[in-house]
C-alpha positions as CSV (number, residue, x, y, z in Angstrom):
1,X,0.0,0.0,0.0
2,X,2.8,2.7,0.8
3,X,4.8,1.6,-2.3
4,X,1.2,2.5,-4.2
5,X,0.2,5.6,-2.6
6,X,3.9,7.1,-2.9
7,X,4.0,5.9,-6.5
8,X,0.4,7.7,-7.1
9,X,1.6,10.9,-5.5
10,X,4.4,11.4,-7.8
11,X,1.9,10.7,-10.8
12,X,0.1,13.6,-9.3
13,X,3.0,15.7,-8.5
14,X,4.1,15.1,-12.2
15,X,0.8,16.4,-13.9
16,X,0.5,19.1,-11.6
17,X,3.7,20.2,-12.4
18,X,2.6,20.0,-16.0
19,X,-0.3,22.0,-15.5
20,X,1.1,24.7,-13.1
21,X,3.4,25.4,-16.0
22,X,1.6,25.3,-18.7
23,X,-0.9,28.0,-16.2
24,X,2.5,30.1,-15.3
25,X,2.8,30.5,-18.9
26,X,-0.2,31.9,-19.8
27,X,-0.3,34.4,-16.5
28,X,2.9,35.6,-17.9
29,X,1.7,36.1,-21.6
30,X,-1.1,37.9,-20.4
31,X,0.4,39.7,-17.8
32,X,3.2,41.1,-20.0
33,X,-0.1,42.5,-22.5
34,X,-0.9,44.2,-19.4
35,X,2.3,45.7,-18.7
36,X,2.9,46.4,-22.4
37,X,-0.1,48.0,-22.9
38,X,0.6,50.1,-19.8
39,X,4.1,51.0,-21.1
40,X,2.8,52.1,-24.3
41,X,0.3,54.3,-22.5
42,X,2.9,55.9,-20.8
43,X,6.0,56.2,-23.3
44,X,4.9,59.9,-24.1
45,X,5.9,60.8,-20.4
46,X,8.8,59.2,-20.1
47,X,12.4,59.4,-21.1
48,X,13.9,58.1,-25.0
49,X,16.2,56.0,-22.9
50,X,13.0,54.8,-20.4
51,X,11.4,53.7,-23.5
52,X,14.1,51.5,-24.9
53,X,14.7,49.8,-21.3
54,X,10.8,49.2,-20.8
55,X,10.3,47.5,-24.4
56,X,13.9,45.8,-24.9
57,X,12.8,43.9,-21.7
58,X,9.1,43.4,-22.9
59,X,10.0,42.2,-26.1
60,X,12.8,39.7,-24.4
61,X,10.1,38.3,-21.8
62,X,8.1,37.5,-24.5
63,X,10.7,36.0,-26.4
64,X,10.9,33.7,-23.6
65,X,7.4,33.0,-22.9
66,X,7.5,31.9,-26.8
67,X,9.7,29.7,-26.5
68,X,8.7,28.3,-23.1
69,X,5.4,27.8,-25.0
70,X,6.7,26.2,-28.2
71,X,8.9,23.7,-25.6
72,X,5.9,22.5,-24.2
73,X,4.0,22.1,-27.0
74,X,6.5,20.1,-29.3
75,X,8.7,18.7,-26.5
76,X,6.7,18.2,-23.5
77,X,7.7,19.3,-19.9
78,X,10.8,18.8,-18.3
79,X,11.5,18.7,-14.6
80,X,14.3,21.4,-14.7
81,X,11.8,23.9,-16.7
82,X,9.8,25.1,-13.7
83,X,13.6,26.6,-11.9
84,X,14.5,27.8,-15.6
85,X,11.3,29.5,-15.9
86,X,11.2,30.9,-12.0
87,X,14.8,31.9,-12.1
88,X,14.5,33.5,-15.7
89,X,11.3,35.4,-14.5
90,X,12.6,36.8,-11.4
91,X,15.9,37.8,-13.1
92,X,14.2,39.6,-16.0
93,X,12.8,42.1,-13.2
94,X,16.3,42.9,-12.0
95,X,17.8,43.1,-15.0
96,X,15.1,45.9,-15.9
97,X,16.3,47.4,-12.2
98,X,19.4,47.2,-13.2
99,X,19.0,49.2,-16.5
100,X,17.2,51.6,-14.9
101,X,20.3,52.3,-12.7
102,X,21.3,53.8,-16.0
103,X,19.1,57.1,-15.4
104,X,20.6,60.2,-13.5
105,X,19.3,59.5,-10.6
106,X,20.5,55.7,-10.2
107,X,18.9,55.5,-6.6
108,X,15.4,55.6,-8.8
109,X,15.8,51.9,-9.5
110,X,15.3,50.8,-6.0
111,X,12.2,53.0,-6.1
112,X,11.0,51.6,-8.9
113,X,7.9,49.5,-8.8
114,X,8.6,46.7,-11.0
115,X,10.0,45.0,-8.0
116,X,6.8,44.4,-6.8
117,X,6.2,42.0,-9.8
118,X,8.6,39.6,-8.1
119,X,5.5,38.6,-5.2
120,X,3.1,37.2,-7.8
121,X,6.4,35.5,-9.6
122,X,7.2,33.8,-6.4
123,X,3.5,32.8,-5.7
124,X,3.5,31.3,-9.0
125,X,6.1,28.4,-7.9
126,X,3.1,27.2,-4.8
127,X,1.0,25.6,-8.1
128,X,4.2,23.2,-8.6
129,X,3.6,22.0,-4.6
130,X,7.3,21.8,-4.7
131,X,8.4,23.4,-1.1
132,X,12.2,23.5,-2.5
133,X,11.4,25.1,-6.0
134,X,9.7,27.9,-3.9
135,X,12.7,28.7,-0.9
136,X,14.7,28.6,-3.9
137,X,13.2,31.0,-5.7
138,X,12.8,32.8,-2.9
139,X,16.2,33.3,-1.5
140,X,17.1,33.5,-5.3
141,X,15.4,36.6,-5.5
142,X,16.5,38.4,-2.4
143,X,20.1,37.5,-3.3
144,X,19.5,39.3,-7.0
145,X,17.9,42.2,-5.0
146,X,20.7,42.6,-2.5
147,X,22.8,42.5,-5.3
148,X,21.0,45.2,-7.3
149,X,21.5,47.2,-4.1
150,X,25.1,46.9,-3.6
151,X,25.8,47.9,-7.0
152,X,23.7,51.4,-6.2
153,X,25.1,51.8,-3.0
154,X,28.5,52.1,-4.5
155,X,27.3,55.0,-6.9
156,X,24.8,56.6,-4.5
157,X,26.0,55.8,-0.8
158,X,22.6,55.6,1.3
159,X,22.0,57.4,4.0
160,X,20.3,55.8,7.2
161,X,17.4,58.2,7.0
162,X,13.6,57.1,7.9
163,X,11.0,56.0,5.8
164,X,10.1,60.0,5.2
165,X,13.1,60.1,2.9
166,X,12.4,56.9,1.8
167,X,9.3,57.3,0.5
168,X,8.8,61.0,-0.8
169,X,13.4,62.0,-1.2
170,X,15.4,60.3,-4.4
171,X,18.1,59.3,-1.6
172,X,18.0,55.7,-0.6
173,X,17.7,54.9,2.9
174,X,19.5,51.9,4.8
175,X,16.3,52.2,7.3
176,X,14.1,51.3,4.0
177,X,15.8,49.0,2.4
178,X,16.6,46.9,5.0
179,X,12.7,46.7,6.2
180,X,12.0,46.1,2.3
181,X,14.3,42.9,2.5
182,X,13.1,41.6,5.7
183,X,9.6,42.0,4.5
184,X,10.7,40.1,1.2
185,X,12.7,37.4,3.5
186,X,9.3,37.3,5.8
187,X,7.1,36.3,2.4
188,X,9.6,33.9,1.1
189,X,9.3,32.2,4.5
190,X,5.8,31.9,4.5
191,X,5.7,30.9,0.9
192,X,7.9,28.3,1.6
193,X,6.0,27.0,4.4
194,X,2.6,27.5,2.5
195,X,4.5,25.4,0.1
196,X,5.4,22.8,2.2
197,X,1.8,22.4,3.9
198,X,0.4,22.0,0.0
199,X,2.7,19.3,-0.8
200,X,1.7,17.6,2.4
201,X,-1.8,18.5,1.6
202,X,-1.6,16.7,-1.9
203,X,-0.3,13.9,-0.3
204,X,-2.7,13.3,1.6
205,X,-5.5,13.7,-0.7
206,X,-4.2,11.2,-3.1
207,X,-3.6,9.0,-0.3
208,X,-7.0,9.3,0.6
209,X,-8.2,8.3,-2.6
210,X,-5.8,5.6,-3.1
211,X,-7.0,4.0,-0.2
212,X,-11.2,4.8,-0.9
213,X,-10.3,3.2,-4.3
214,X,-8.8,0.0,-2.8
215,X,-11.9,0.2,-0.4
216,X,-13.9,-0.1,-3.1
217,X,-12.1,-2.3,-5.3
218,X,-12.4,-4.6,-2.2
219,X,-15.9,-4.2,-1.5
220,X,-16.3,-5.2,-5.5
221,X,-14.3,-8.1,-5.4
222,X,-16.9,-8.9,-2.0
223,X,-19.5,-8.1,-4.0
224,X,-18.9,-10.3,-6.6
225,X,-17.9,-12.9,-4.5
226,X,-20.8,-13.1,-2.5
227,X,-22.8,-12.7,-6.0
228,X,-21.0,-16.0,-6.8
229,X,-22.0,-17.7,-3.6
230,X,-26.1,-16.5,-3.9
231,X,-26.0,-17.7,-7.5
232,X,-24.5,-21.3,-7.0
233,X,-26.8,-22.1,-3.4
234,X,-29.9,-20.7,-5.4
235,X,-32.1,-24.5,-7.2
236,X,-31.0,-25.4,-10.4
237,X,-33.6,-27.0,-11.1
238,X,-37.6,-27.0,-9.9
239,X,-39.0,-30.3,-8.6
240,X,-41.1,-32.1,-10.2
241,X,-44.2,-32.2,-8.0
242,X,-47.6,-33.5,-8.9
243,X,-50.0,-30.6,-10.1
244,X,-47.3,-28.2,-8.9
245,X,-46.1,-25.3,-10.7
246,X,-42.8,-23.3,-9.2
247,X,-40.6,-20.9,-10.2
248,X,-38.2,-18.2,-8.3
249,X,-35.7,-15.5,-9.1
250,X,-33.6,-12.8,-7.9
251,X,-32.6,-9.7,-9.5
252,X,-29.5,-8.8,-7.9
253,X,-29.9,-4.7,-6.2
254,X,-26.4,-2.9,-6.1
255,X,-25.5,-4.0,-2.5
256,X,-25.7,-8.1,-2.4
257,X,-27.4,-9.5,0.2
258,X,-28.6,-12.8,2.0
259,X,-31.9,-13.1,-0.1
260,X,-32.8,-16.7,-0.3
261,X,-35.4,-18.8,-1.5
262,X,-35.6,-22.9,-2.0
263,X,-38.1,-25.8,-3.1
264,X,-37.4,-28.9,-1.8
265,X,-38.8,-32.0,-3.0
266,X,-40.6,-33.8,0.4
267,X,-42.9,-36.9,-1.8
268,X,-44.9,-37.2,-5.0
269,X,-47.8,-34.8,-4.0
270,X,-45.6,-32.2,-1.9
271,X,-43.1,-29.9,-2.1
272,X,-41.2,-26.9,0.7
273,X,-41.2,-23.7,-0.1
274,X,-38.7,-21.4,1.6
275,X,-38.3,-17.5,1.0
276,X,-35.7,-15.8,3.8
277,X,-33.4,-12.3,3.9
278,X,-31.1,-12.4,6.5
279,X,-29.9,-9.0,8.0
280,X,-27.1,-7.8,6.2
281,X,-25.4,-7.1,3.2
282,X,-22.1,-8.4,1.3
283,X,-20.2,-11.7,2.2
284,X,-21.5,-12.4,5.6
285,X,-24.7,-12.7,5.0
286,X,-24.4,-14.6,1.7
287,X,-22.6,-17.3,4.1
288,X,-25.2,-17.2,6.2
289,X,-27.6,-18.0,3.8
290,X,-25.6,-20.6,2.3
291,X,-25.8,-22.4,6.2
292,X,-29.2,-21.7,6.3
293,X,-30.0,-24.0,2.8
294,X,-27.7,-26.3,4.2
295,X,-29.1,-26.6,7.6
296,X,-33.3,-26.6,5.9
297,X,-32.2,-29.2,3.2
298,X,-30.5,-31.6,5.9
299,X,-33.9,-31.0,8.3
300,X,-36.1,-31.8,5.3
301,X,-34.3,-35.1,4.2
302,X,-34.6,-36.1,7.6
303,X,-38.5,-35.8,7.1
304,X,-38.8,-33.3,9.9
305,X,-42.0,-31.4,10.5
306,X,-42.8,-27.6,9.9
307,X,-42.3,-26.5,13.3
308,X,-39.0,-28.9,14.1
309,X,-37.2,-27.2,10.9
310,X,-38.1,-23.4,11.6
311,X,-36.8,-24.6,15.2
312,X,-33.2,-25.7,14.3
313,X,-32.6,-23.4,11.7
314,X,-33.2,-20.7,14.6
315,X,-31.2,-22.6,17.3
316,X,-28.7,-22.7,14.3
317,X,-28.3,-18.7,14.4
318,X,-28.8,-18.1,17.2
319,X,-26.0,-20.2,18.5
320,X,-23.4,-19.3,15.5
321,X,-24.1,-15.9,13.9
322,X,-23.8,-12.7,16.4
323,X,-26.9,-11.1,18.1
324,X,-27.4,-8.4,15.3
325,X,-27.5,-11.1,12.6
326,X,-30.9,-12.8,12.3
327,X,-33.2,-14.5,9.2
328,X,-36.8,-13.6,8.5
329,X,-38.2,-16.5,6.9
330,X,-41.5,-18.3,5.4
331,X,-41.8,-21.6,5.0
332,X,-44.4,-23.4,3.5
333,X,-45.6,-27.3,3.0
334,X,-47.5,-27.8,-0.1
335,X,-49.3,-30.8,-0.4
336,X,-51.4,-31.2,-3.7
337,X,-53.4,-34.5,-2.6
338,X,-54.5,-32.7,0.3
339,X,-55.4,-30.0,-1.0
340,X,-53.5,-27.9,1.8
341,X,-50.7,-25.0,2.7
342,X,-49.1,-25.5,6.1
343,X,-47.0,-22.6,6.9
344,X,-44.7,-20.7,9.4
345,X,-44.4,-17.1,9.2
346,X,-41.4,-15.9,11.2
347,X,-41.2,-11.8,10.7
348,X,-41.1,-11.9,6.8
349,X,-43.0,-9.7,4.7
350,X,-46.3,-12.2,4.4
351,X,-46.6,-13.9,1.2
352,X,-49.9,-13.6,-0.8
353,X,-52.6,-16.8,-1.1
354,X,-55.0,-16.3,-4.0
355,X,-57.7,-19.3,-4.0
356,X,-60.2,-19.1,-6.6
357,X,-62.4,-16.9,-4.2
358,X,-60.2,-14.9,-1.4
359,X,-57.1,-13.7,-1.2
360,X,-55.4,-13.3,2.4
361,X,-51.8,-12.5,3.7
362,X,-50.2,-15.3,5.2
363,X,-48.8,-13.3,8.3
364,X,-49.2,-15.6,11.3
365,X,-46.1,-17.1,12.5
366,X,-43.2,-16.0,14.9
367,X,-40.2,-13.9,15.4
368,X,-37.3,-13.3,12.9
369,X,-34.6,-16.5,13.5
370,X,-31.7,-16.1,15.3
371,X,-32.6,-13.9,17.9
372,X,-34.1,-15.5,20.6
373,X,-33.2,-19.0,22.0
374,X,-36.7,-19.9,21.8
375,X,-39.3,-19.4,19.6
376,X,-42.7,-17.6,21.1
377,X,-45.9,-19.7,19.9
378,X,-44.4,-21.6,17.4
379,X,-46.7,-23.5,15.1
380,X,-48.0,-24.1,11.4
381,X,-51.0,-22.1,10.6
382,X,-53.1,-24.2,7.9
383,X,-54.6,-22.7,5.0
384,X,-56.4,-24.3,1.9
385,X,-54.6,-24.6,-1.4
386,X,-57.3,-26.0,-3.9
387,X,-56.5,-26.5,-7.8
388,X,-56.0,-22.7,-9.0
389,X,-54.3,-21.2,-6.2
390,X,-51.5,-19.0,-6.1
391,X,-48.9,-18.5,-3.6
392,X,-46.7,-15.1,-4.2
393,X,-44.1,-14.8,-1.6
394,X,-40.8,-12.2,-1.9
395,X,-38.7,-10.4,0.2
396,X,-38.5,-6.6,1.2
397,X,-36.1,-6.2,-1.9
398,X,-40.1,-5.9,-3.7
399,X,-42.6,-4.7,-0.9
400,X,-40.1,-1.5,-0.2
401,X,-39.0,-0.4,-3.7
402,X,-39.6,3.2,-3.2
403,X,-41.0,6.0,-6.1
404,X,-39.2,8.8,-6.8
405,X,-41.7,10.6,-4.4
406,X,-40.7,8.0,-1.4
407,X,-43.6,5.5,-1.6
408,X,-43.2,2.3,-1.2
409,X,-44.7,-0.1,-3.5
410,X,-46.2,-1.9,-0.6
411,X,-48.3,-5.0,0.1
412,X,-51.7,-3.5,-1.8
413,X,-50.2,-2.9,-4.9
414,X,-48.7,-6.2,-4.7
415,X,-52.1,-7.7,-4.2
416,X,-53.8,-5.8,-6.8
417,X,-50.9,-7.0,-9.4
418,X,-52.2,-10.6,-8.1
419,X,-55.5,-10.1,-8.9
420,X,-54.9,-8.7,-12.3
421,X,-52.5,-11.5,-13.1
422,X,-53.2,-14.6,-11.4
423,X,-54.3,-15.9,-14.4
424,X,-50.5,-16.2,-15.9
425,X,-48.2,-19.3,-16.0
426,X,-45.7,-18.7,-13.1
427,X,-42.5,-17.5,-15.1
428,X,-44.7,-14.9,-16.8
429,X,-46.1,-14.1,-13.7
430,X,-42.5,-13.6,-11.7
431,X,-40.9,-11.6,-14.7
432,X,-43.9,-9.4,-15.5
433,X,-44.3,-8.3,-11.6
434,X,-40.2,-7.9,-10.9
435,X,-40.7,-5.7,-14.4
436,X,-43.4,-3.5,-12.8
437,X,-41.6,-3.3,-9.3
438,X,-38.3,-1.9,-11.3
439,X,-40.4,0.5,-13.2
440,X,-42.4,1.5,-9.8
441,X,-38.9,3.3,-8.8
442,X,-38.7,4.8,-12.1
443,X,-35.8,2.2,-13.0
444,X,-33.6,3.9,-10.5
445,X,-30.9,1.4,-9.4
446,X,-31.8,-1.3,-6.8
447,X,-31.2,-0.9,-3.6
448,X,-31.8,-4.8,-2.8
449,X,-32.4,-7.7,-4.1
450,X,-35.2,-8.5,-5.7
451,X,-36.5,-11.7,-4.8
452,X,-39.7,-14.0,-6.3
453,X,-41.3,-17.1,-5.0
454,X,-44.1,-18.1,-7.4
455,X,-46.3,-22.0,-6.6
456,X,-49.3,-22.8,-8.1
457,X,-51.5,-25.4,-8.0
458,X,-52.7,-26.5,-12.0
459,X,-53.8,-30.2,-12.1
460,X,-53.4,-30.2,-15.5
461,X,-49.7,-30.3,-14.8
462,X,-49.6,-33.2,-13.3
């Protein structure tokens, strides 16, 4: 991870770099218009000499930024260009100061306010992030200045004066001077430092993001996993009951989950329907599940009853998974001779019956598995299941898809879809309804799984 996140900070060091260039380029194109618009403004009131000093340095600087320009453009950036371009902007402003020595009053060029333009030059080299570009720079530029001042100092000795003769006298003042490098030192400091905390701050940004995309890469790679592990513990294959008609599906929603259903095969006439969602999302639950099939197929072989499989598969959680993980589960005996539904709510959404004249919500039951060591009131509620009928059970994945506005699509319009459709074969019936329930949120992506558990009882089947 260190090796990554250094290695992706230079990447973003390098095309910042790039980019503060190519950006210090254009500031000094169009701040050189600026000043040579300004200049030609005010040629009339200055000297022949003035002229010549003020346009033989414009036309040099943008000479340079010319050529900066073309470099980039046919060559590509270099790591030594941003001190050639720093250095070479800062020293075109003391040359100028150092023509303007030139005048009869030499003392002028340390007046002069061009040196100002050295600030915003300096500031440039913070885009770069590059604390040892900018103290360079820096220092660079009070050495030049210094410099500049020695050399008028030894025509026109200063006097120690105060900032009155400074200011408003031609003679240069030591006083003056000296505050005017210490308040250049004092902003090369804090340049260098802002430059430094901008470096640090880069780093950790990318660092940041290095690390929320390996997050997420993970989660993916969890994701798809546990995608993997719904998908293989999910029937391959519907038993073949007599008169009984079954068919289930999930839509995977953008977080996995534990949605599970299962038919399981008990004799000729009669079949166990499961439908669960344990708490969750991702991996853990998806295991969860997959103990949960194993634990209901190994309690139906054994030809256990209704109430003794909802009762191990609870002691089963509630004895292995932690006390925030838990299973909401119906299960259902269908038994086509009898003409019968046995079932076992335990805190799942309840699944819909449609007989050929009622349609009730199978709600009765008990509390969600895992939670409790014991199961309140446990028993099988009995419910007739005569040729015709329709059992609709899914998950929360389809009772809580929510509208754009916030409503869910609930229990009653589930109900009404069963009335209006009851009449289709149960694959028709399971992708037509998922197709409406997507469409309900305005095919916004899913939140959870969808999942479908469609039986029904057609003799003609059999």
């Amino acid at each position: 991870m260190t090796e990554t996140i250094a290695a992706a900070v230079n990447r973003a060091l390098a095309r910042n770099e790039v980019d503060a260039e190519r950006l210090a380029n254009r500031v000094r194109l169009l701040f050189l218009c600026a000043v040579a618009a300004l200049a030609l403004f005010n040629s009339p009131a200055v000297t022949k000499e003035s002229n010549w000093y003020n346009f033989g340095a414009l036309g040099a600087a943008f000479l340079f930024g010319g050529a900066v320009f073309a470099h980039l453009k046919t060559r590509g950036y270099r790591p030594a260009l941003k001190y050639v371009t720093s250095f070479a902007d800062v020293t075109m402003v003391h040359v100028v100061l150092l023509l303007y020595t030139r005048d009869s009053v030499a003392s002028v060029a340390l007046k002069n306010p061009v040196f100002y333009v050295v600030y915003p030059l300096i500031a440039l080299t913070l885009f770069r992030c590059h604390p040892h570009l900018t103290a360079l720079t820096g220092w660079y530029t009070v050495t030049l200045y210094c410099g500049v001042f020695a050399y008028v100092a030894s025509r026109v000795p200063p006097v120690w004066g105060d900032y009155t003769t400074e200011l408003f006298d031609a003679r240069v003042t030591a006083v003056g001077q000296l505050t005017k490098v210490l308040i250049l030192i004092a902003y090369v400091l804090v340049a260098t430092y802002l430059a430094h905390y901008g470096r640090a701050l880069l780093h950790r940004l990318v660092r940041d993001e290095v690390t929320a995309r390996s997050e997420m890469e993970a989660m993916e790679r969890e994701l798809e996993l546990a995608s993997q592990v719904q998908a293989q513990l999910l029937p391959g294959e519907y038993p073949q009951v007599e008169g009984l008609r079954l068919h289930g599906t999930i839509i995977e929603g953008r977080f996995v989950g534990g949605d599970y259903y299962d038919f399981i095969r008990l004799s000729a006439h009669s079949a166990l329907v499961l439908v669960g969602d344990v708490s969750g999302k991702g991996v853990p639950a998806a295991l969860i599940m997959a103990g949960v099939r194993a634990s209901a197929r190994l309690s139906a072989s054994t030809n256990a009853g209704l109430e003794e499989l909802v009762f191990r598969l609870n002691e089963m959680l509630y004895e292995s998974t932690s006390a925030t993980s838990y299973l909401t589960l119906f299960a259902a005996e269908i038994d086509t001779a009898a003409g019968s539904l046995r079932y076992i709510n335990a805190g799942h959404p309840p699944p819909l019956l449609r007989t050929s004249d009622a349609i009730c919500a199978l709600s009765c039951g008990t509390a969600p598995l895992g939670l409790f060591p014991v199961l309140a009131g446990l028993r099988a509620y009995c419910e007739p299941f005569p040729p015709g009928s329709l059992l609709v059970a899914c998950t929360d994945g389809v009772s809580e898809r929510s509208n754009p506005a916030g409503e869910f699509y609930g229990l009653s319009s589930l109900r009404s879809f069963v009335e209006r459709n009851r009449h289709l074969d149960c694959p028709e019936f399971a992708d037509l309804l998922l197709k409406e329930v997507r469409q309900f949120g305005a095919d916004a992506p899913l939140e959870d799984d969808l999942t479908l558990a469609v039986a029904r009882f057609d003799p003609a089947s059999a």
